[in-house]
C-alpha positions as CSV (number, residue, x, y, z in Angstrom):
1,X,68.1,128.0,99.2
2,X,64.5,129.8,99.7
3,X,61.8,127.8,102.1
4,X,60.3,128.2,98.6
5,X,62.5,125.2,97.1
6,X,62.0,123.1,99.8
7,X,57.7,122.7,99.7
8,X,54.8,123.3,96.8
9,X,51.3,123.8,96.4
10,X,50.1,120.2,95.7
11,X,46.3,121.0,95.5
12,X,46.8,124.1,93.2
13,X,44.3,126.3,94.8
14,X,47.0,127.2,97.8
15,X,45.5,125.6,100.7
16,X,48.5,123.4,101.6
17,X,51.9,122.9,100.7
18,X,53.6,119.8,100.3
19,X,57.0,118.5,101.6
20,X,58.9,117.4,98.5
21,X,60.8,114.5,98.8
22,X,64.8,114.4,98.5
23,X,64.8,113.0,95.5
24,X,62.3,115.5,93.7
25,X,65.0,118.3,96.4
26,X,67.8,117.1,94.8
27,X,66.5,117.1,91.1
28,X,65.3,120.9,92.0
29,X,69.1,121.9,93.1
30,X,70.7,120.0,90.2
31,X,68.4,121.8,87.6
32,X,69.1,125.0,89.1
33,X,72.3,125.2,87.7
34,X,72.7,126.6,84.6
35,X,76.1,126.6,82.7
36,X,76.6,130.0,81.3
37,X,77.6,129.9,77.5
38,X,80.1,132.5,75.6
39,X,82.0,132.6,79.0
40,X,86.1,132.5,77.5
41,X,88.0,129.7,78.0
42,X,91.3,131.2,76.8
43,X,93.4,131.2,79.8
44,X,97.1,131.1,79.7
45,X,98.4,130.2,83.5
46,X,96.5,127.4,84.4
47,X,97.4,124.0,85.6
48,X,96.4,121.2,83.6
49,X,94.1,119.8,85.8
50,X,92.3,123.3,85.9
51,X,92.5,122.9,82.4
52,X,90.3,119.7,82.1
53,X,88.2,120.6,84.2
54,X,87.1,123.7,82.5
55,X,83.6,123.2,81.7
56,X,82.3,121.9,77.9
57,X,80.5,124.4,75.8
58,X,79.6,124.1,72.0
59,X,81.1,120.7,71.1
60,X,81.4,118.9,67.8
61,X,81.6,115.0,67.6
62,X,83.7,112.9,65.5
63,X,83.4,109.0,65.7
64,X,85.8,106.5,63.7
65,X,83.6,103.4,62.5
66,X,85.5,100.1,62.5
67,X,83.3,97.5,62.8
68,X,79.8,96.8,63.1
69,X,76.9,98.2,60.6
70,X,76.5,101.6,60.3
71,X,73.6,101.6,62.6
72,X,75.7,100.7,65.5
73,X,78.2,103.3,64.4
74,X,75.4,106.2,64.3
75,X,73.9,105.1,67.5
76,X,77.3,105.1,69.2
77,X,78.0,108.8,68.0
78,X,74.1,109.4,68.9
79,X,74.6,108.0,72.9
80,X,77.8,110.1,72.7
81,X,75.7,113.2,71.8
82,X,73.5,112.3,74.9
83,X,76.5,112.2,77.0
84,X,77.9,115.3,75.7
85,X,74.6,117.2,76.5
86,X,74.4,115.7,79.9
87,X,77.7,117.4,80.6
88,X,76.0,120.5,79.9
89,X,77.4,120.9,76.0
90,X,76.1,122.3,73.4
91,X,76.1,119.6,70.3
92,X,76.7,121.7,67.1
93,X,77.9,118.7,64.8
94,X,78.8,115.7,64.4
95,X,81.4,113.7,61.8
96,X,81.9,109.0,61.3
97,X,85.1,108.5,59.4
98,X,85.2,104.8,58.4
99,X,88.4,103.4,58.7
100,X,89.8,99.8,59.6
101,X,91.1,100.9,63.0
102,X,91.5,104.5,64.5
103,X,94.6,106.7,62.8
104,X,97.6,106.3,65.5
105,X,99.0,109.6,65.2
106,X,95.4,112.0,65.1
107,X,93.0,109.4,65.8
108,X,90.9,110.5,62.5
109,X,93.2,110.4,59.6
110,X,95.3,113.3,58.3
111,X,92.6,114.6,55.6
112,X,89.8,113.8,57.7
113,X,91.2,116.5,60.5
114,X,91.6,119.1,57.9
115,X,87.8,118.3,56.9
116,X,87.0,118.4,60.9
117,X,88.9,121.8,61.3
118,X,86.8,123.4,58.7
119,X,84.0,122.2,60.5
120,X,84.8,123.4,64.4
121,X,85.7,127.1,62.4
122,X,82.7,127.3,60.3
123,X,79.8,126.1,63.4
124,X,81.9,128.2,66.2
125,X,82.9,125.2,68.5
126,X,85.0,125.3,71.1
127,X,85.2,121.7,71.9
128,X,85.6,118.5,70.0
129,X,84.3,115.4,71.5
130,X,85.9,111.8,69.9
131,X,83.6,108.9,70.0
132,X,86.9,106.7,72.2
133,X,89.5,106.8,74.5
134,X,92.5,108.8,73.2
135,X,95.8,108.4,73.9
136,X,98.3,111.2,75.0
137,X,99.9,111.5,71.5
138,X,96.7,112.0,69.9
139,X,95.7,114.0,72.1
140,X,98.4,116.8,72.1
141,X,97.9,116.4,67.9
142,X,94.5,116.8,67.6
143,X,94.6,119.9,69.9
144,X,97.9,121.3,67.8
145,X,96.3,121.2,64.9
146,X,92.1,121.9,65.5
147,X,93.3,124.8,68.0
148,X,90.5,123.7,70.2
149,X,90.4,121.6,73.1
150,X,89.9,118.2,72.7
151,X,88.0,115.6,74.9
152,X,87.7,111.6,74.5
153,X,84.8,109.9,75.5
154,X,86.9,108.7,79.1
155,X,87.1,112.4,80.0
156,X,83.4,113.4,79.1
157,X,82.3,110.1,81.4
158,X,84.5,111.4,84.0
159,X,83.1,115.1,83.5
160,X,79.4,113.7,84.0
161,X,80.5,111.7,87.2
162,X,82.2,114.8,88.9
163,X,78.8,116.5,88.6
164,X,76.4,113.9,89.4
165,X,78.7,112.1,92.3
166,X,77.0,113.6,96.0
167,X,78.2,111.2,99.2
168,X,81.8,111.8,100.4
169,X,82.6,108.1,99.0
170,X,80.8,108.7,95.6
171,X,83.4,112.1,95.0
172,X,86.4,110.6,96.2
173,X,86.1,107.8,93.7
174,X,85.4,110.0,90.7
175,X,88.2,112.5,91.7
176,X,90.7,109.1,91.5
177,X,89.2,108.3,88.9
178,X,89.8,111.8,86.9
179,X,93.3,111.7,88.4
180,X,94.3,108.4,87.2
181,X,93.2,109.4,83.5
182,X,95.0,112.8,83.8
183,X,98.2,112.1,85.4
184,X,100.1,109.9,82.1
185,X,98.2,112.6,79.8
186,X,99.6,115.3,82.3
187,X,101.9,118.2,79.9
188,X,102.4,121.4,79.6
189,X,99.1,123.9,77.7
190,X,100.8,127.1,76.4
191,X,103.9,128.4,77.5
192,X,103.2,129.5,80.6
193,X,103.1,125.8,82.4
194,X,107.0,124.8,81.1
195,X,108.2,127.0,83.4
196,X,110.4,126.0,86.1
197,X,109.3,125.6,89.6
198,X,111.4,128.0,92.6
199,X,112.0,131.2,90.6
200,X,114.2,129.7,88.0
201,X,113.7,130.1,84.2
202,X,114.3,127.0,82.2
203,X,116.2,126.8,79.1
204,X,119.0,129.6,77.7
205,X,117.0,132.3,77.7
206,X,116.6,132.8,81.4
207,X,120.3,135.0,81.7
208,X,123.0,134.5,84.0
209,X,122.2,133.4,87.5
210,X,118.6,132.1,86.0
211,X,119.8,129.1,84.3
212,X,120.1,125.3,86.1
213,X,117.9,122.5,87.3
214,X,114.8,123.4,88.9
215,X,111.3,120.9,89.1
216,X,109.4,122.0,86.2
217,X,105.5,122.7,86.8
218,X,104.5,120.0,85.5
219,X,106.8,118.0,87.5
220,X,105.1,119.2,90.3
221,X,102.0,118.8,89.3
222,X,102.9,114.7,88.5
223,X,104.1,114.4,92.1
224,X,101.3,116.3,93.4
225,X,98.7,114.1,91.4
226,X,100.5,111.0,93.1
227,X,100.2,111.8,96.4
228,X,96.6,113.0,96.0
229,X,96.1,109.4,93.9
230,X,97.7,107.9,97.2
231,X,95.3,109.6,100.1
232,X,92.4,109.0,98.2
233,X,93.0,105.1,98.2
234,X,93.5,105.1,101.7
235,X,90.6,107.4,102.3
236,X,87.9,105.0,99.8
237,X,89.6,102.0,101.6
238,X,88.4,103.4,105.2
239,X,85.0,104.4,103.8
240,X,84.7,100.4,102.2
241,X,85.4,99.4,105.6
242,X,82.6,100.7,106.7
243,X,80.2,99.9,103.9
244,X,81.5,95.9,104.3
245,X,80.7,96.1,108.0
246,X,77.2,97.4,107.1
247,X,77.1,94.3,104.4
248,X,78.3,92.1,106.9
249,X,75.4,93.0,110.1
250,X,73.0,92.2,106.8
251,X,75.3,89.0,105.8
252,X,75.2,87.9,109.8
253,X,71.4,88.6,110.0
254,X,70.7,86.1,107.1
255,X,69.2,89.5,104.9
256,X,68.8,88.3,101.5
257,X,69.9,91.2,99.3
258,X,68.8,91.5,95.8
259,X,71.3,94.6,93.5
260,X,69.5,96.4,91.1
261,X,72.0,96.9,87.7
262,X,71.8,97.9,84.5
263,X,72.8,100.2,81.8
264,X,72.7,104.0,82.7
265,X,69.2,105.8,82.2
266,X,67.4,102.3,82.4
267,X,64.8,103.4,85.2
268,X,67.2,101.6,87.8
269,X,66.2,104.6,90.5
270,X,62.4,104.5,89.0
271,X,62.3,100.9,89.8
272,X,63.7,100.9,93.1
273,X,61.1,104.0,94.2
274,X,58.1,101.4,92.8
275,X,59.8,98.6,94.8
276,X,60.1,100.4,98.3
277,X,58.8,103.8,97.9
278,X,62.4,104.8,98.7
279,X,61.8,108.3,97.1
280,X,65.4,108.7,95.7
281,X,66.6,110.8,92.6
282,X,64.7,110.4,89.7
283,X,66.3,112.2,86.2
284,X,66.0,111.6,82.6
285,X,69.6,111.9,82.2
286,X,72.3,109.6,82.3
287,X,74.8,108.6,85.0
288,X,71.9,110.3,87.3
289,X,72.3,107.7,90.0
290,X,76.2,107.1,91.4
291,X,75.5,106.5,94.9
292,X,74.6,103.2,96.3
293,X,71.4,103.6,97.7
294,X,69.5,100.4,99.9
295,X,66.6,100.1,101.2
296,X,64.6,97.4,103.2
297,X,61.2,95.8,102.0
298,X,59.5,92.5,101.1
299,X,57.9,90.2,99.2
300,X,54.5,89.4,98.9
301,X,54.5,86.6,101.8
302,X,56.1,89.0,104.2
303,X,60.0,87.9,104.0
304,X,62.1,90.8,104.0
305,X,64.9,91.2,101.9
306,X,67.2,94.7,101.1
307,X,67.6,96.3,97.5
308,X,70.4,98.2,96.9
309,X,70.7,101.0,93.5
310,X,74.1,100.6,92.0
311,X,75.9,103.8,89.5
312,X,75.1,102.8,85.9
313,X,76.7,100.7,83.0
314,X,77.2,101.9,79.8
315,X,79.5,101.1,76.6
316,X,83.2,101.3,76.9
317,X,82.6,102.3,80.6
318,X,86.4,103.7,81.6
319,X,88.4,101.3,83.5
320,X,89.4,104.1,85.7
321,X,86.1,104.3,86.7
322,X,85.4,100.8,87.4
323,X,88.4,100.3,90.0
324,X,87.4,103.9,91.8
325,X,83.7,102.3,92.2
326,X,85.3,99.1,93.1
327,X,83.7,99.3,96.5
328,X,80.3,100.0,95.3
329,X,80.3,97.6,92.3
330,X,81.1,94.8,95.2
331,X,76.9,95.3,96.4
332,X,76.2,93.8,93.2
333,X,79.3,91.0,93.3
334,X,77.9,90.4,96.8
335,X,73.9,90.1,96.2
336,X,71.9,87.2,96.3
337,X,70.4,88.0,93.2
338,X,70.9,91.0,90.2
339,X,68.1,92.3,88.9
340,X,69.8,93.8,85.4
341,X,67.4,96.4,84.6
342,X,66.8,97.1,80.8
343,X,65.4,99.7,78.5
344,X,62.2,98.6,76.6
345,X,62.3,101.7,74.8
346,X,65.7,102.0,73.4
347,X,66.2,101.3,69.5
348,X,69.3,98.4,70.2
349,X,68.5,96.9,73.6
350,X,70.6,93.8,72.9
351,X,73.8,96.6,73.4
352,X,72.6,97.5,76.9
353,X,73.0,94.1,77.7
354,X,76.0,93.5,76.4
355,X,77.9,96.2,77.8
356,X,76.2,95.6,81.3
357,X,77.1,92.0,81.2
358,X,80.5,92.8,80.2
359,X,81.1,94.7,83.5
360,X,79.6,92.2,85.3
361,X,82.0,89.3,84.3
362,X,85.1,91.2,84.9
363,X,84.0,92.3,88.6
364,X,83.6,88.4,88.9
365,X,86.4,87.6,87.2
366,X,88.6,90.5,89.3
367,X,86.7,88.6,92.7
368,X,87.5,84.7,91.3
369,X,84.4,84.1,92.2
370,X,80.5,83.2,90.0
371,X,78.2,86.1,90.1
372,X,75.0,85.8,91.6
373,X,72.0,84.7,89.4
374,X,70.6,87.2,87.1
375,X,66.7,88.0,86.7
376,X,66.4,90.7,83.5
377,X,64.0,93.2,83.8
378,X,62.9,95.1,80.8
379,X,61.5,98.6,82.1
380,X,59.6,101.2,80.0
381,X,57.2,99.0,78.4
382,X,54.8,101.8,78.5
383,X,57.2,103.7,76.4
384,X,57.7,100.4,73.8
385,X,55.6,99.1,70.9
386,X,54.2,96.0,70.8
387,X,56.7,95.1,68.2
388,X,59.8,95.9,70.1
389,X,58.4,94.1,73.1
390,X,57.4,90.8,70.9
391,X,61.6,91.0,69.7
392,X,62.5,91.7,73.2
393,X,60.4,88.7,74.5
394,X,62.1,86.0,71.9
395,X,65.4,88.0,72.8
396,X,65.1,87.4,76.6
397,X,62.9,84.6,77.3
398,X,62.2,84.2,81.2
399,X,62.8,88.2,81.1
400,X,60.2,90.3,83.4
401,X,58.3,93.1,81.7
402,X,57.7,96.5,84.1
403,X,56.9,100.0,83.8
404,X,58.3,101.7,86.9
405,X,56.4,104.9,85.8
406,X,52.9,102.8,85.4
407,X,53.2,100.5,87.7
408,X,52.6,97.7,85.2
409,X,54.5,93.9,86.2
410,X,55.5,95.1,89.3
411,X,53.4,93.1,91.5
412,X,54.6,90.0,89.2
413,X,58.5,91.4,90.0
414,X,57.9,91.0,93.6
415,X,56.6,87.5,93.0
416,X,59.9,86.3,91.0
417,X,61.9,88.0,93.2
418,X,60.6,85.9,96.1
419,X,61.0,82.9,94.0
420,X,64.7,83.8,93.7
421,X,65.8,84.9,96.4
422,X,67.3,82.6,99.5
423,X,63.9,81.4,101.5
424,X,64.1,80.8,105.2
425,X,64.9,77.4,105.5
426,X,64.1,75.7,109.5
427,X,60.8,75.0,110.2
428,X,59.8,76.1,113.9
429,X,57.0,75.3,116.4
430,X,57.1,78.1,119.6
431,X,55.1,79.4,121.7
432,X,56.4,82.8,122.3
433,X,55.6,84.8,125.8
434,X,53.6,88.1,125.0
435,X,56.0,90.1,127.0
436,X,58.7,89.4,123.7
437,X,56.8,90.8,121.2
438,X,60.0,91.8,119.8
439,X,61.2,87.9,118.6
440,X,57.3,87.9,117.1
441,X,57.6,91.1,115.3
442,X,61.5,89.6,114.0
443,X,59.5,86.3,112.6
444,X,57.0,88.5,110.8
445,X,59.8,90.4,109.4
446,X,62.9,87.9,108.2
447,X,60.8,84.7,108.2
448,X,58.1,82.9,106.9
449,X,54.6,82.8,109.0
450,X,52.8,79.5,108.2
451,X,50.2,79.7,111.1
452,X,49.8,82.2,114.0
453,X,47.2,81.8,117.4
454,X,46.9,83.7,120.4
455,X,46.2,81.8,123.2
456,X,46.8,82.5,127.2
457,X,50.8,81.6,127.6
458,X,51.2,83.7,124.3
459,X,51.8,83.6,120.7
460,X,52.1,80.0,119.2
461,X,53.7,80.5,115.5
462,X,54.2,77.8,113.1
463,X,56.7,79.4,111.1
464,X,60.5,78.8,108.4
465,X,63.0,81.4,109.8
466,X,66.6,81.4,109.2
467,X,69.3,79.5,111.3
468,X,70.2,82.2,113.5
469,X,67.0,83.3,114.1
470,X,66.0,79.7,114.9
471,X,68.8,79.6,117.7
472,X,66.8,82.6,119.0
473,X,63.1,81.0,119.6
474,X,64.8,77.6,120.6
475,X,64.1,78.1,124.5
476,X,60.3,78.3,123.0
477,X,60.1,75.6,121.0
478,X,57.2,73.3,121.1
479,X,58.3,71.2,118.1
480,X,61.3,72.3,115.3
481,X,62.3,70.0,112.4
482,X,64.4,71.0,109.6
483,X,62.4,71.3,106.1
């Protein structure tokens, strides 16, 4: 990369440039890369995997509407559309079939695929996207007949996380992820992958000294897939190790910690920048954000507390995805408090949620233990009308109202947040020598200062700190009582 993309001309008449920050680096990298269309996807010996991974082009959608209003239904196809262009596709169409549950055999019923077939030919698509998770029969159906390749909404998740995902911990746990979906839906894709494995041709066609048992490619390719499954558990296992060790120096310090949630593309990242001037990734996209990012500030009275950014939630989020992230979903399980970030803005808040909540009670119900208390947080309220924000008031009463972008109810976040979180709790009475300006400086920092004086043996501080902490400044205490 040229110094160029590092640094720009903040003043406009080139007198200065300015260091950009990583997040505003990484969003420059990211949009950098363009995905080449009309490039040909027709390739014959290829492995599966390869094959799924091959990157989305023109796509057409096709949803099946069981339940619900249509509303839901066309917002569901609509979200899948942003998904699908997040990915880097092309959206050319897209088709709702209403139908009391999804067709077993082609997901869409028989006349409906003929009807969809007509559609893929006459728009030039090379991908169909369905609005579910598909299972292996459909699948291999869908792709027989259409004759183009065929995604679910698992594998077009899964596509978006490979992207997005940057730590070491953040790639390994989308690469299990991808693997766990692939392996049961794992077959051969033209004739070329049914061959036999060690120089031998399968079935009678091979000729004499050709024909017998061999491992098939896709054999292979299963065993293969389940020893990569196996070294990536062990390797995310190691890397939680060291992520719970980090939690547990905060945990032993008596840190509160406060996990910032919510559905994808909420302003989760946004938030956190107006909250600590972190200056992490920013993007209108979703499933921008996947690693957990924490950073250190405070509250209004001084008491310092961390706030971690979690990946986002969304609707019929793929369970494969959830056990990858296990580790990183535990920050929120962990927390002392969840702030479960919402989107003024969107048309159908109420589903965001639902969906996040959803998430929520099966990490806690996978831990057998209650999940930390909840403050909502509706963002984007510069982006809402009065109307939508009047509905989301009577919706979510107790709810916080912020614009991330504005800067609007953040100083009133800060305020509930130090309502909420755990508040030092043993009053002290020290007199601390000036040559340990260092147990002053940790008062000011984790504690509460209710009085301070300088006088000539050194700093007298009437202050509530924490038990360990308390330990500490015993040797200087003039008076302690527990409050």
């Amino acid at each position: 990369m040229t110094e160029e993309s590092f640094q720009h001309d903040t003043h406009g008449d080139g007198t200065g440039p300015a260091e950009l920050s990583l997040g505003e680096l990484e969003l420059e990298e990211r949009s950098s890369l363009r995905r080449i269309t009309g490039l040909s996807t027709e390739l014959e010996d290829i492995t599966e995997v390869e094959y799924r991974q091959l990157r989305l082009e023109r796509v057409v959608l096709v949803g099946v509407w069981t339940e619900g209003t249509a509303l839901e239904s066309e917002s569901s196809l609509a979200e899948l559309a942003r998904l699908a262009e997040t990915a880097g596709s092309e959206v050319l169409d897209g088709l709702i079939q209403r139908r009391d549950k999804p067709d077993p055999a082609t997901y869409v019923g028989s006349g409906k695929v003929g009807e969809l077939a007509e559609v893929v030919r006459a728009s030039g698509a090379d991908t169909v996207i369905c609005d579910g998770e598909l299972s292996p029969s459909q699948l291999q159906q869908l792709e027989a007949r259409l004759k183009v390749k065929v995604i679910d909404r698992t594998a077009l998740i899964l596509d978006i996380f490979a992207q997005h995902a940057r730590s070491r911990e953040g790639k390994a746990q989308v690469e299990l992820a991808q693997l766990q979906y692939l392996l049961p839906r794992l077959r051969g894709w033209g004739a070329t992958l049914s061959r036999q494995a060690g120089g031998r041709a399968g079935g009678g066609n091979g000729g004499v000294g050709l024909r017998g048992p061999g491992e098939t490619k896709i054999e292979t390719d299963r065993r293969r897939i389940r020893a990569k499954i196996s070294k990536l558990r062990r390797d995310i296992k190691d890397m939680s190790t060291i992520r719970d060790t980090k939690r547990g120096r905060r945990v032993a310090n008596d840190v509160p910690s406060v996990a910032i949630a919510g559905y994808t593309n909420a302003g989760k990242s946004s938030l956190l920048n107006a909250l600590t001037g972190a200056g992490v990734l920013v993007e209108d996209a979703l499933f921008a954000t996947l690693d957990a990012t924490t950073r250190r500030t405070q509250t209004p009275e001084g008491t310092g507390f961390t706030l971690t950014d979690t990946v986002g939630f969304v609707r019929h989020l793929p369970h494969q995805l959830v056990e990858a992230f296990r580790s990183t979903l535990d920050e929120v399980a962990d927390a002392d408090l969840i702030l479960h970030v919402v989107d003024g803005s969107d048309p159908m808040p109420e589903w965001q949620v639902q969906a996040v909540r959803e998430v929520l009670n099966d990490i806690g119900e996978r831990r057998e233990q209650a999940m930390p208390a909840e403050l909502i947080v509706v963002n984007k309220v510069d982006a809402a009308g009065e109307l939508a924000l009047a509905r989301l008031r009577h919706l979510l009463p107790g709810a916080v109202f912020v614009s991330a972008h504005t800067g609007q109810g953040i100083e009133q976040l800060r305020e509930r947040v130090a309502e909420l979180i755990p508040r030092p709790d043993v009053e002290v009475d020290v007199l601390i020598p000036y040559d340990r300006g260092e147990l002053v400086a940790r008062v000011h920092r984790d504690g509460e200062v209710l009085s301070e004086e300088h006088t000539e043996s050194g700093t007298a501080l009437h202050a509530k700190v924490k038990a360990d902490l308390a330990g500490a400044l015993e040797q200087f205490a003039v008076h302690r009582t527990r409050a």
